[in-house]
PAKOL-888492 format. One line per 5 residues: their letters; for each residue x, z, y of C-alpha. Coordinates in steps of 0.001 Angstrom, whole numbers. Each point is the difference from the previous one (the first is absolute). Example, Ala and Ser with C-alpha at 12.3 -4.5 7.8 and 13.67 -1.06 7.14 Angstrom:
as) 12300 7800 -4500 ~ 1370 -660 3440;
***
This chain:
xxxxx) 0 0 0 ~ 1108 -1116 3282 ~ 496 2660 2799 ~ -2005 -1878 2642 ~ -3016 436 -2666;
xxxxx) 834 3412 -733 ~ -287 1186 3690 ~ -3211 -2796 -9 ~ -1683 2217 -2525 ~ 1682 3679 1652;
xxxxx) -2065 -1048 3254 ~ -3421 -1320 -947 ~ -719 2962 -3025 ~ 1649 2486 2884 ~ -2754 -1576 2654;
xxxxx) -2826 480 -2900 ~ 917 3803 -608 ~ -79 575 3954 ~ -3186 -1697 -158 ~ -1250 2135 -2844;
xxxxx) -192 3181 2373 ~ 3054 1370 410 ~ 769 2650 2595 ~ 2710 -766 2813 ~ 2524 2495 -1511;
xxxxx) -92 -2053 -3245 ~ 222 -3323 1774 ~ 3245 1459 1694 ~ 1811 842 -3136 ~ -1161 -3223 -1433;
xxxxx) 2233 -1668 3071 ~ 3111 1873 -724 ~ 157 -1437 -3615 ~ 2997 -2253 -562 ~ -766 -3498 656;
xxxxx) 32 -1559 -3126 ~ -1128 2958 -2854 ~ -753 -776 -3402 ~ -2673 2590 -48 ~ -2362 2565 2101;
xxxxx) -2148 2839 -659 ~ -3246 872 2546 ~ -1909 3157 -338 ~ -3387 -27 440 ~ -3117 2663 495;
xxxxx) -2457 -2675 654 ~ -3062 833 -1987 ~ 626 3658 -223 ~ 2217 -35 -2574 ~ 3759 -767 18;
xxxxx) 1558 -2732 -1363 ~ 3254 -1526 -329 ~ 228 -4161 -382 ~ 4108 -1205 -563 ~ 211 -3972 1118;
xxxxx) 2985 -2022 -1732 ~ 1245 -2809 1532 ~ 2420 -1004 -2639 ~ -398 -625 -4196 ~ 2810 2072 -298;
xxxxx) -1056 3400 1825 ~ -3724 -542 -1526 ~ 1382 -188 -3818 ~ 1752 2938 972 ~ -2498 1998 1436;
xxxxx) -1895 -888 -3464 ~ 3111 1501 -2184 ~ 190 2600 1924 ~ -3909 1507 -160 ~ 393 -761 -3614;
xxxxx) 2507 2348 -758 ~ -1399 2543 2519 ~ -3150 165 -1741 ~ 293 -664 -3404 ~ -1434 -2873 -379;
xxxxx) 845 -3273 -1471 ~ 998 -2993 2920 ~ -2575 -2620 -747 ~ 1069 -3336 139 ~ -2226 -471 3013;
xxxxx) 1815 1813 2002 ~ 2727 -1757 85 ~ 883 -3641 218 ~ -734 -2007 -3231 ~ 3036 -1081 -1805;
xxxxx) -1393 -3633 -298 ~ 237 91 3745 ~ 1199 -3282 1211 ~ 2051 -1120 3215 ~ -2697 -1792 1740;
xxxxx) -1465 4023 -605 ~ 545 1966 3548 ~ -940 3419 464 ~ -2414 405 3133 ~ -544 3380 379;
xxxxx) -1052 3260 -1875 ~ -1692 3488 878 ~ -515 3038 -1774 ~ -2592 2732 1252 ~ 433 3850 -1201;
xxxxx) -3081 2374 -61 ~ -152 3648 -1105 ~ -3484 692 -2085 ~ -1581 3727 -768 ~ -2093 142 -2650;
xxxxx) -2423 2929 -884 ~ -1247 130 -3491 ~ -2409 2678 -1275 ~ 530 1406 -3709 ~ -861 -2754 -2029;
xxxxx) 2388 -2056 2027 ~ -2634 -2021 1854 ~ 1206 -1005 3113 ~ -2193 1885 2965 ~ 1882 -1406 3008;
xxxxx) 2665 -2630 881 ~ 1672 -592 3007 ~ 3457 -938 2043 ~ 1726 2327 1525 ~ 1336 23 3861;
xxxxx) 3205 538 1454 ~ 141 3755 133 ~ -862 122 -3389 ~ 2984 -2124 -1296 ~ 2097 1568 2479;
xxxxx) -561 3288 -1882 ~ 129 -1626 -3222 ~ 3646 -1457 445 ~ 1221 3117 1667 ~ -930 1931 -3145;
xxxxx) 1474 -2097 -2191 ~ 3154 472 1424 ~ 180 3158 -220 ~ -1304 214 -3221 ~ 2479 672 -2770;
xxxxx) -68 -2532 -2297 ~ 2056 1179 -3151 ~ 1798 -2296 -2450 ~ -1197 -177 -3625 ~ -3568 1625 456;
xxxxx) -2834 -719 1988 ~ 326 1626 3176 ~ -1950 2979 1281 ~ -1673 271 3511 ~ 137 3578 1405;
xxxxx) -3670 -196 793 ~ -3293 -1375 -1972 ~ -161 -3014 2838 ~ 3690 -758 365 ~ 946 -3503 -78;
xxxxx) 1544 -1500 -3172 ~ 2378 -2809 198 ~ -1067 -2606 -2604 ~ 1882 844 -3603 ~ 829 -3609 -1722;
xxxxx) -1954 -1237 -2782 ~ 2762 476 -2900 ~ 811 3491 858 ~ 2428 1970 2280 ~ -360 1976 3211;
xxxxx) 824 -1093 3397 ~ -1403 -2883 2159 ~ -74 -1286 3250 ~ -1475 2663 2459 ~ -2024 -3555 2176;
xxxxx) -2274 -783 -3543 ~ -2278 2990 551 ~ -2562 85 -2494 ~ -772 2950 -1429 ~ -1058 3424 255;
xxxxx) -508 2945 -2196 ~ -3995 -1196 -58 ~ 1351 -3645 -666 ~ -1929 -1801 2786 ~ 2463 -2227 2300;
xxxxx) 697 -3425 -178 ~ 2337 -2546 1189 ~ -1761 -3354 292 ~ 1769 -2908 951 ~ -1371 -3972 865;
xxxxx) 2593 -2618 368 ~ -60 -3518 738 ~ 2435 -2846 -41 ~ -408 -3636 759 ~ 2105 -2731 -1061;
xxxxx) 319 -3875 979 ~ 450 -3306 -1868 ~ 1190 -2426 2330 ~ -52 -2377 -2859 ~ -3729 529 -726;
xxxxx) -600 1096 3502 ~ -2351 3068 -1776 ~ 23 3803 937 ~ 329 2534 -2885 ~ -1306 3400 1196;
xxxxx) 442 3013 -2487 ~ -1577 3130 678 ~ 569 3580 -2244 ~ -2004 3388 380 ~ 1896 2739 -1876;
xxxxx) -589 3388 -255 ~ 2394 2587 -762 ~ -600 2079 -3169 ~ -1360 3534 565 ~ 2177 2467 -670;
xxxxx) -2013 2459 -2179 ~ 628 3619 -1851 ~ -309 455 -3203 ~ -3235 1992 -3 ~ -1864 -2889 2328;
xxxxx) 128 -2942 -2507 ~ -2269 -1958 1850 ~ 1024 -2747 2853 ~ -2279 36 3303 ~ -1620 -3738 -544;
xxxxx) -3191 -1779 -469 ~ -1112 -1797 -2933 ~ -3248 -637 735 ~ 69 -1471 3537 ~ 2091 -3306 1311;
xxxxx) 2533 167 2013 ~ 523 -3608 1834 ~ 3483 -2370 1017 ~ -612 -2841 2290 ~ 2116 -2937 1358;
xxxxx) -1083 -1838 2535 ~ 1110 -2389 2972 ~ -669 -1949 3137 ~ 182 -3552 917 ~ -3108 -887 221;
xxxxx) -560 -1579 -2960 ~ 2847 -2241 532 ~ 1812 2007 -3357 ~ -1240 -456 -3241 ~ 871 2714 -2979;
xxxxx) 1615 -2156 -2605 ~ 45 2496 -2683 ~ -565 3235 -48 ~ 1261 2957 -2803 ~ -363 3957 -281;
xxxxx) 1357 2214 -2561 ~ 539 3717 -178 ~ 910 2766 -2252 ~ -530 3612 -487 ~ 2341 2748 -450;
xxxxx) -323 80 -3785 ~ 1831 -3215 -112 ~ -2518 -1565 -2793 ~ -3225 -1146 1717 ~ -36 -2350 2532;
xxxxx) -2409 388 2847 ~ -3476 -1657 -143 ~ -868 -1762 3460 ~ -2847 -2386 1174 ~ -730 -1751 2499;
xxxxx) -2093 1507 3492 ~ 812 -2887 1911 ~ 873 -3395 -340 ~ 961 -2224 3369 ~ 2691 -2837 -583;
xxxxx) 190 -137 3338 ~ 127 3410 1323 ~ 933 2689 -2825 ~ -687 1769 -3475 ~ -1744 3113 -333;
xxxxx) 968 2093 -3610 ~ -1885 3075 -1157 ~ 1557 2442 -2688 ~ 28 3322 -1418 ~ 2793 2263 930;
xxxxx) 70 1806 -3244 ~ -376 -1344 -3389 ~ -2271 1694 -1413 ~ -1260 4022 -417 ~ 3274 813 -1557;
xxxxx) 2279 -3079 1337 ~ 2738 261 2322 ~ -131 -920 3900 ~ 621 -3108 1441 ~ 3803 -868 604;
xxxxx) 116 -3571 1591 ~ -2610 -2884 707 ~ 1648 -3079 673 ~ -1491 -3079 1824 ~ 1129 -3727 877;
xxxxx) -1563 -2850 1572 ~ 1690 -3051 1175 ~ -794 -1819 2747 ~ -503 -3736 1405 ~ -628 -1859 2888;
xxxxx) -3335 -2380 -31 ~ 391 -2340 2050 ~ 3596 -227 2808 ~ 1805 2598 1411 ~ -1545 907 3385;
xxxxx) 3428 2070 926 ~ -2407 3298 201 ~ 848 3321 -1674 ~ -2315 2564 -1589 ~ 456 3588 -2331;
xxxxx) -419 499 -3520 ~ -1155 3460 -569 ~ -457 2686 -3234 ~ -2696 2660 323 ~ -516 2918 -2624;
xxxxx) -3190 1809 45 ~ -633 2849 -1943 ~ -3135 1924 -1004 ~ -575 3044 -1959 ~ -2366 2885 -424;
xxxxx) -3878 -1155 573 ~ 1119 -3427 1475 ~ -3119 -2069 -1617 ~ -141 -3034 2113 ~ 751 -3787 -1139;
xxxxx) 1428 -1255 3064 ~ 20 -3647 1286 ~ 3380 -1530 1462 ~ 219 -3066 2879 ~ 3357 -1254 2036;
xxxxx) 214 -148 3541 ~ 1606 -2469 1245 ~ 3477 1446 395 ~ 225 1228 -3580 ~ -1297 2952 575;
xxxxx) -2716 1837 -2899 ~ -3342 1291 954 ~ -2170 2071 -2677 ~ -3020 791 117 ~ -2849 2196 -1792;
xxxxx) -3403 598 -164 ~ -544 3690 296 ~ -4118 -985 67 ~ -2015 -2601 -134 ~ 363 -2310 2857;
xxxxx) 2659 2067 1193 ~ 3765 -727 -406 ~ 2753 1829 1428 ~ 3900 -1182 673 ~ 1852 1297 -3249;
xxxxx) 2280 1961 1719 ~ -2860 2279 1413 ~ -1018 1222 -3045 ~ 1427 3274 -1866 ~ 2025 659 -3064;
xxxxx) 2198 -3271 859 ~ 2905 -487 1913 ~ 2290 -3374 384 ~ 3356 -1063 1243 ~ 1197 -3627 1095;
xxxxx) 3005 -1786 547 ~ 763 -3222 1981 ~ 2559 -2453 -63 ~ 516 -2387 2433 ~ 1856 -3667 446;
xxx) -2546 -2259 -2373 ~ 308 -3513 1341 ~ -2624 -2602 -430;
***
């Protein structure tokens, strides 16, 4: 990648996270980064809860980040997250992002999840501060001083330790890490788009006595892609896959929404089954073509995850707006329907990705 591109790409997704809302003191830190960075992190408490979303300018840095939260948390690196092997030369890396949430959980004894939701800045402030000075131990699983001290996460395999930033446990077992990342790639040979996005959750970190992991197996949880352009790009294909942290079943999906020309809706259960393990990854691809020729415009591809727990009943119906973005809605009556994110026991996060020519 060229560095007049690189600083191309530094300046427009810099002028869409200003955009996004954020304050003057942010926007002044965002100036004194180096000129040409391979990567930049913006904190955000937008919605009420706090999030933080990583952009990645370069294949490199982005594969990396991908090793890197693998080891952290246990889990294994899909392929997804980093570049395919088959990848070609006339394959260039456009741009990646990675957004961070912290979820609480409550659960009542039968492990039903009562209440879900993300938590804000103070809240992971306090988090990280007690997980560094928690002591961790070597061989055996470390022991908080209190019944809500924060646990580093313990590999899967065995062994004590961690890294103090994956906070996801407590002594009640009830803290996630979630994470949504996606990367888009061009074919100049083909002239197509491939967009990937991932949602993966963190494993709980449980005790012994608490067997049970805080998720839903009776309600969908939902992963969309979707994009602008006015219906001048067409989805060419379109694959999802996932896998839960039992490593045997694969996740079931179908389809919520189907647009060619605007995005893919999923809808899937967190949990396999009453006695199944949670969720680890969901995976998603679509690849995307021009119709008809170039009009030298530019447009976002976006991921949103939406989940629902508890007494979320509703069968919601998904449309695009014109810039990619989703709209959900459900019918709480009838004759009366209601914006999706109005309605309780369901939260969602998004992520957008800009520099989509068409």
């Amino acid at each position: 990648m060229n560095i007049n591109k690189t600083n191309k790409r530094y300046l427009r997704i810099g002028a869409a996270a200003l955009a996004a809302g954020l304050t003057l003191g942010t926007a002044a830190a965002f100036a004194l980064l180096k000129p040409e960075p391979t990567s930049y992190t913006v904190s955000s408490e937008e919605g009420g809860y706090y999030s933080e979303t990583t952009y990645y300018l370069t294949e490199e840095t982005y594969n990396g980040h991908a090793a890197k939260a693998a080891k952290n948390t246990g889990r294994q690196m899909s392929a997804a997250s980093t570049s395919s092997a088959e990848n070609t030369e006339d394959e260039e890396f456009v741009v990646g992002a990675t957004k961070t949430v912290w979820v609480k959980e409550t659960t009542d004894e039968e492990g039903n999840v009562t209440e879900s939701r993300l938590l804000n800045k103070d809240e992971v402030e306090e988090l990280r501060s007690a997980a560094d000075n928690l002591n961790l131990g070597t061989d055996e699983d470390p022991e908080p001083t209190t019944p809500d001290a924060v646990i580093p996460y313990r590999p899967i395999g065995g062994g004590g330790g961690g890294n103090p930033e994956t906070l996801i446990g407590t002594a009640n077992g009830n803290l996630y890490l979630l994470d949504i990342s996606l990367k888009v790639v061009y074919n100049s040979s083909t002239e197509e788009y491939s967009a990937t996005g991932q949602a993966s959750w963190a494993e709980q970190l449980v005790w012994f006595e608490n067997e049970y992991m805080a998720a839903e197996e009776s309600s969908f949880d939902y992963l969309a892609i979707s994009w602008g352009g006015n219906g001048e790009l067409k989805a060419k294909s379109k694959s999802i896959s996932g896998k839960y942290y039992d490593g045997d079943a694969a996740v079931k999906f179908s389809t919520a929404k189907s647009d060619a020309y605007a995005g893919y809706v999923w809808q899937f259960n967190e949990k396999e089954g009453f006695l199944g393990d949670e969720l680890e990854n969901a995976t998603a691809n679509v690849t995307l073509v021009n119709v008809g020729a170039k009009q030298n415009k530019e447009t976002s591809v976006k991921m949103t995850y939406i989940h629902t727990y508890d007494k979320f009943n509703h069968t919601p119906t998904f449309s695009f707006g014109v810039n990619g973005d989703l709209n959900g809605m459900v019918t709480i009556e009838k004759g009366v329907s209601v914006g999706l994110e109005t309605v309780e026991d369901q939260w969602q996060i998004a992520i957008d990705v800009p520099n989509i020519e068409y």
